[in-house]
C-alpha positions as CSV (number, residue, x, y, z in Angstrom):
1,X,69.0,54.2,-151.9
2,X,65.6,52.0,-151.3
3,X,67.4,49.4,-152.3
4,X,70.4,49.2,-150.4
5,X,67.9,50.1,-147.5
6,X,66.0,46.4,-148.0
7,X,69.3,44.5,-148.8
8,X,70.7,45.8,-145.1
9,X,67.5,44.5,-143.1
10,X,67.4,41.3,-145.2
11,X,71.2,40.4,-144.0
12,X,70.1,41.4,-140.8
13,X,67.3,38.9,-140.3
14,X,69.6,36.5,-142.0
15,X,72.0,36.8,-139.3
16,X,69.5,36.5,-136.4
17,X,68.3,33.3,-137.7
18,X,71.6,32.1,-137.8
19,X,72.6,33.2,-134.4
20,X,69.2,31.0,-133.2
21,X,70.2,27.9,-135.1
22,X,73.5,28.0,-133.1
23,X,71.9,28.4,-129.7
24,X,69.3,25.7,-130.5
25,X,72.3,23.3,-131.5
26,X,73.8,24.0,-128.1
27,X,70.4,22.5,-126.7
28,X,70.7,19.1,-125.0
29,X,67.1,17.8,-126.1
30,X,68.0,13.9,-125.2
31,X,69.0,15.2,-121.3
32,X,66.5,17.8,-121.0
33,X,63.9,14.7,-122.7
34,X,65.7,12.4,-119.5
35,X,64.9,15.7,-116.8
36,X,61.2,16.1,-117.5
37,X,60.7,12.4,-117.9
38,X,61.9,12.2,-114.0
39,X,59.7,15.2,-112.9
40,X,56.4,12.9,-114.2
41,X,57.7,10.2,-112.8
42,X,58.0,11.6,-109.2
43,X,55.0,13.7,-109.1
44,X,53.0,10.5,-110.1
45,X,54.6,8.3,-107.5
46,X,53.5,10.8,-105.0
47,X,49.9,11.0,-105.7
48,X,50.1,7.1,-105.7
49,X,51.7,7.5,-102.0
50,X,49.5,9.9,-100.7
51,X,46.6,7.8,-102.2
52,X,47.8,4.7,-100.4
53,X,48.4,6.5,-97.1
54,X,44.6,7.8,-97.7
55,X,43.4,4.1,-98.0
56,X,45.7,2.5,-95.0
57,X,44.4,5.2,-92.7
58,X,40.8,4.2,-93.6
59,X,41.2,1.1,-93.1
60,X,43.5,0.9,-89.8
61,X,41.2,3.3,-87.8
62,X,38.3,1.2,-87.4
63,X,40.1,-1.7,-85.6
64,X,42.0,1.0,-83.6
65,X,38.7,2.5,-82.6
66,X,37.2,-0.6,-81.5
67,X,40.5,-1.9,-79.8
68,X,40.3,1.5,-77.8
69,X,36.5,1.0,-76.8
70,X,37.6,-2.5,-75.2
71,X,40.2,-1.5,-73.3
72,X,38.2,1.7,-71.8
73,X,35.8,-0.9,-71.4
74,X,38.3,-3.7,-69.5
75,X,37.6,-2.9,-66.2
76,X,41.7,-2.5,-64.0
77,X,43.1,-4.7,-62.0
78,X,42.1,-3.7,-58.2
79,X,44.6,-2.6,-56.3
80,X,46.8,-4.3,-53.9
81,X,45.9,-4.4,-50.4
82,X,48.0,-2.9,-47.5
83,X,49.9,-4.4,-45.7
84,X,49.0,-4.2,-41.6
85,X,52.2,-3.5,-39.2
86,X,52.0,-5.0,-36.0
87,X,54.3,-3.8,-33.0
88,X,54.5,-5.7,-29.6
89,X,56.6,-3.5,-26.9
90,X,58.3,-6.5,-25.3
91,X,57.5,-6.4,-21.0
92,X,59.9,-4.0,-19.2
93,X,60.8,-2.4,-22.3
94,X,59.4,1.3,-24.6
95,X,59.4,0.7,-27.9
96,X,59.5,4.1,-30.2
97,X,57.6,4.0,-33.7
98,X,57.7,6.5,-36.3
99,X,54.8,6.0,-38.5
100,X,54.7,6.7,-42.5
101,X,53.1,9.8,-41.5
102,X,56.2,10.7,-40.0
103,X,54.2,10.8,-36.3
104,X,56.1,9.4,-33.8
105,X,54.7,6.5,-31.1
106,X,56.2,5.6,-27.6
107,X,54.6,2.1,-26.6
108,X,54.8,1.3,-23.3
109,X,55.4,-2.6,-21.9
110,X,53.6,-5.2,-23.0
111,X,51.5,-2.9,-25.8
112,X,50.5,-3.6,-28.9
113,X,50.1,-1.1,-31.9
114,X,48.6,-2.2,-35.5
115,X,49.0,0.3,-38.5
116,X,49.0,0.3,-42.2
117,X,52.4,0.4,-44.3
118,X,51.1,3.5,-45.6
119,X,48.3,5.9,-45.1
120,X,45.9,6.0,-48.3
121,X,42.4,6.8,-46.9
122,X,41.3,10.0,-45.7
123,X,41.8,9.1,-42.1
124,X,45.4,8.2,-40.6
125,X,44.1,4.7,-38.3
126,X,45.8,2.9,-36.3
127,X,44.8,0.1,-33.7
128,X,46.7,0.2,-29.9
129,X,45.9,-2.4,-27.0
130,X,47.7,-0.5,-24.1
131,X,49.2,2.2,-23.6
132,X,50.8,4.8,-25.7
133,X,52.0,7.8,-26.0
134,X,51.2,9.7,-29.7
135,X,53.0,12.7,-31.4
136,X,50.6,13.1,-34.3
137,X,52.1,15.3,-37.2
138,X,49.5,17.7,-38.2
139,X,47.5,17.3,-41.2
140,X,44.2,19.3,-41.3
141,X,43.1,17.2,-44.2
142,X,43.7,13.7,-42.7
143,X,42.1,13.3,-39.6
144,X,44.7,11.1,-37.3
145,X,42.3,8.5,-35.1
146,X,43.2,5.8,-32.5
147,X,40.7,2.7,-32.4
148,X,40.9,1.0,-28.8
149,X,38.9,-1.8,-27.1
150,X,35.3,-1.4,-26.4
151,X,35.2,0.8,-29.9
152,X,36.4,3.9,-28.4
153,X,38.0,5.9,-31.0
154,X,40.3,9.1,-30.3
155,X,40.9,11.5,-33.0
156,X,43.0,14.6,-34.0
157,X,44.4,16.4,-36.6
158,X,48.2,17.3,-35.5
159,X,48.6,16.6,-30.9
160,X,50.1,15.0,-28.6
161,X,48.3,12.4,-26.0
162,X,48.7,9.4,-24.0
163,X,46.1,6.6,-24.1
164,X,46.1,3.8,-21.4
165,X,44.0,1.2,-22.4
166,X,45.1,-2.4,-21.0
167,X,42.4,-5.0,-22.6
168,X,42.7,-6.7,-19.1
169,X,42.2,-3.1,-16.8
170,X,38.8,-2.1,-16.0
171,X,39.6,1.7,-17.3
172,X,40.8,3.2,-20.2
173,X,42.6,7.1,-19.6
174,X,42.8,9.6,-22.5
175,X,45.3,12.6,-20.8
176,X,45.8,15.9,-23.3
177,X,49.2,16.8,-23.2
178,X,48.8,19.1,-25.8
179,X,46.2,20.6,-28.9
180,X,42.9,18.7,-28.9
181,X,41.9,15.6,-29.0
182,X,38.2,14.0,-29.9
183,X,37.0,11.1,-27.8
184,X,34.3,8.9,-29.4
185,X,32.7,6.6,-27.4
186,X,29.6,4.0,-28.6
187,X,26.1,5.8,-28.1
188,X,27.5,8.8,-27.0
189,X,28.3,12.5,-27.7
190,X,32.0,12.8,-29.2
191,X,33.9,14.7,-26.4
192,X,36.2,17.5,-26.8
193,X,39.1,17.9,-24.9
194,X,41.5,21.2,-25.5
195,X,43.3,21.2,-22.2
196,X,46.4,20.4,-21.4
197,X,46.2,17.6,-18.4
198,X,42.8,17.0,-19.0
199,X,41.8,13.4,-18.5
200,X,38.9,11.3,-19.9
201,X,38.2,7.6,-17.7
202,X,36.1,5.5,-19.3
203,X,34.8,2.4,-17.4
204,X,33.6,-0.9,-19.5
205,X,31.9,-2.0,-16.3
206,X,29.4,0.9,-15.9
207,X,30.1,2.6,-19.7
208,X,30.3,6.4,-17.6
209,X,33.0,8.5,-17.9
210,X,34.4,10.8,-15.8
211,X,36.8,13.8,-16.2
212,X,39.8,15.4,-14.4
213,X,42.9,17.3,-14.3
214,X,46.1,15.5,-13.5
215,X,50.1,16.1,-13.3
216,X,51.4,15.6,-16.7
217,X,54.5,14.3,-16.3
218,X,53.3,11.6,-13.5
219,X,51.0,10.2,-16.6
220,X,53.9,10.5,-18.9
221,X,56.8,10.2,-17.4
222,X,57.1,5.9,-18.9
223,X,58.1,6.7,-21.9
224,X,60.8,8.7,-20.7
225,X,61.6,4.9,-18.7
226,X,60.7,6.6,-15.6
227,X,58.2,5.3,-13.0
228,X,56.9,8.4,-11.2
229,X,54.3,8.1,-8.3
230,X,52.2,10.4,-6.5
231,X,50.9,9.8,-3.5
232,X,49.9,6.0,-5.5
233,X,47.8,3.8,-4.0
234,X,48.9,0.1,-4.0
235,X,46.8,-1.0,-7.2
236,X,48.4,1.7,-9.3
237,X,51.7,0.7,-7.6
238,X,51.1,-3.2,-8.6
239,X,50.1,-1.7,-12.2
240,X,53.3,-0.4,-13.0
241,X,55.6,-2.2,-11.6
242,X,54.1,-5.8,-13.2
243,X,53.8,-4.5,-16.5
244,X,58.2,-2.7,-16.0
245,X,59.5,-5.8,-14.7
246,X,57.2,-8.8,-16.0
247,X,56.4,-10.0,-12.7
248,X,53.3,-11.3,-10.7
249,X,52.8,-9.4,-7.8
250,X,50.4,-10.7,-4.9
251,X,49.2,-8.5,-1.9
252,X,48.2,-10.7,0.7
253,X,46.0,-8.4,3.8
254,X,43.4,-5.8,2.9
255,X,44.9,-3.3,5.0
256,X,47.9,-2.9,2.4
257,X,45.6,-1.4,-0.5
258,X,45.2,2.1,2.0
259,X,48.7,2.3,2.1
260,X,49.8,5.5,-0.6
261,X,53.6,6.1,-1.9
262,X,55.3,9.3,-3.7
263,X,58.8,8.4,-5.2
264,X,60.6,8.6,-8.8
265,X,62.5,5.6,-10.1
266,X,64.1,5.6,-13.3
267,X,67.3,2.7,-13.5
268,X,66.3,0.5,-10.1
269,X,65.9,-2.7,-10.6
270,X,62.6,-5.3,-8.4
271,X,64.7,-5.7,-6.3
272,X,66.2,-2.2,-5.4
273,X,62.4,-0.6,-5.4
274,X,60.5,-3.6,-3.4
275,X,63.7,-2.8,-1.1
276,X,62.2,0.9,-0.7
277,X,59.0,0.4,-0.4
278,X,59.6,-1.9,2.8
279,X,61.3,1.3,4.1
280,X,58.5,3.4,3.6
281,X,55.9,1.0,5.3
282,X,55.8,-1.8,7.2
283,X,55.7,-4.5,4.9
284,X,57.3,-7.1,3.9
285,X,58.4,-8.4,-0.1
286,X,59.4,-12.0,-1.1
287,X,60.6,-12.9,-4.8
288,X,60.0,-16.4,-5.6
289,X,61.7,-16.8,-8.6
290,X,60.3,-18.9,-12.0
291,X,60.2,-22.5,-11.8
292,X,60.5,-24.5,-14.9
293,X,57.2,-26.5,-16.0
294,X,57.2,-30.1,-17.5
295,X,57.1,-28.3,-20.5
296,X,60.0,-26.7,-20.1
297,X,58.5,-23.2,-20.3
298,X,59.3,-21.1,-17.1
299,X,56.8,-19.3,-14.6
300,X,56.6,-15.5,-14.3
301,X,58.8,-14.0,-11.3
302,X,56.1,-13.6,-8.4
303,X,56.4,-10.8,-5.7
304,X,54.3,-11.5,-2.3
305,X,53.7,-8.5,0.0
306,X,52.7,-9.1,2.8
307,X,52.2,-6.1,6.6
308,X,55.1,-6.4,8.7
309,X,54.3,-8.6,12.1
């Protein structure tokens, strides 16, 4: 029985061995050889490219370093300047302006009103020989400021006001119309002003000033084209009515400078209002109309008043 015992497991192990030669014959050894050669091959040709990567970074980052240090270093180009606006209101006409602020600007006749194309400073300034009339769009951060003749300078943050300041009159008139306004005038206090119809003069003869309150719509009425007078003596009179209708206007007598008018005129032409003013006093208006030069440039219209005989 021993025996038979040994004979089995010997046939046994005989036919495992058999059973692992035929799975070893099914092995591929040349492909599988081919597969493992590849593996090497890739995993060697990345450390090579990770090795060459290391090495071209090392090298490239110095240049690039010192490339960046010169052009931190390079100082910029400066910048543009800006360009300057400048606005003439032809005589006997308004000119509106809206400025890049979005404030809006009525210039009277024969003005003149400077400003930058855009605003870039911390002050909104612009330059007026004249008069105008200023809607200022409010800003708390950018202070709005009007330079005149004589380097008065009037100021605000958001307002509205009218400035006359002629280069040829003897005055120049700040009038609130409404907010506040600043008035700065050489080697004085700034003024305040925070009413309505309030009215700075300054004189360039004597360098005073003097305040007062005065009818809003007389000292604003231009821009609406009106002319509106009030009790207005014949130099104010003369003022206006030059500047409307481009004309030279001689009084001839002394006596005529007491003489006061109150009316409103708004389409009338020279001729219709020099027609109503001899109605309302005895005097007398001649047009003598332009003469051509040997230049062929023309005269002004000239207006001579004259009392009634």
């Amino acid at each position: 029985m021993e025996t038979n015992i040994e004979n089995n497991n010997d046939l046994e192990q005989v036919i495992k061995w058999l059973d692992r030669y035929e799975l070893q014959q099914q092995i591929d050894v040349p492909r599988h050889w081919k597969q493992v050669c590849s593996k090497i091959r890739r995993a060697r040709y990345r450390r090579q490219t990770m090795r060459f990567a290391r090495n071209a970074a090392a090298i490239l980052f110095l240049p690039l370093l010192i490339a960046a240090g010169l052009l931190l270093r390079t100082p910029s180009a400066p910048p543009e300047p800006v360009e300057q606006i400048e606005i003439t209101a032809a005589y006997g006409q308004i000119t509106k302006i809206t400025l890049p602020d979005r404030s809006e600007v009525w210039l009277n006749s024969g003005s003149k009103l400077t400003y930058p194309q855009r605003f870039e400073d911390e002050t909104r300034a612009v330059q007026l020989a004249g008069e105008a009339y200023f809607k200022v769009e409010s800003d708390d951060l950018h202070r709005f400021e009007v330079l005149l003749p004589a380097g008065l300078r009037v100021s605000a943050c958001g307002t509205e006001f009218n400035i006359d300041a002629y280069p040829e009159d003897e005055n120049m008139k700040m009038t609130l119309a409404k907010g506040r306004i600043e008035v700065q005038i050489p080697s004085q206090d700034a003024l305040q002003i925070t009413q309505a119809g309030a009215q700075t003069i300054y004189s360039k003869t004597n360098l005073t000033t003097t305040a007062s309150n005065v009818n809003l719509y007389v000292e604003t009425a231009w821009k609406d084209g009106k002319i509106v007078l009030r009790r207005a003596g014949m130099n104010e009179i003369i003022s206006q009515l030059s500047r409307r209708f481009n004309v030279d206007i001689q009084l001839q007598g002394k006596e005529l400078y007491g003489y006061e008018y109150s009316a409103t005129f708004t389409t009338e032409s020279i001729t219709e209002i020099l027609s109503l003013l001899e109605k309302s006093a005895p005097i007398v208006c001649r047009i003598i109309e332009p003469k051509q030069g040997k230049d062929f440039s023309f005269s002004k219209r000239t207006v001579i008043i004259r009392r009634k005989n």
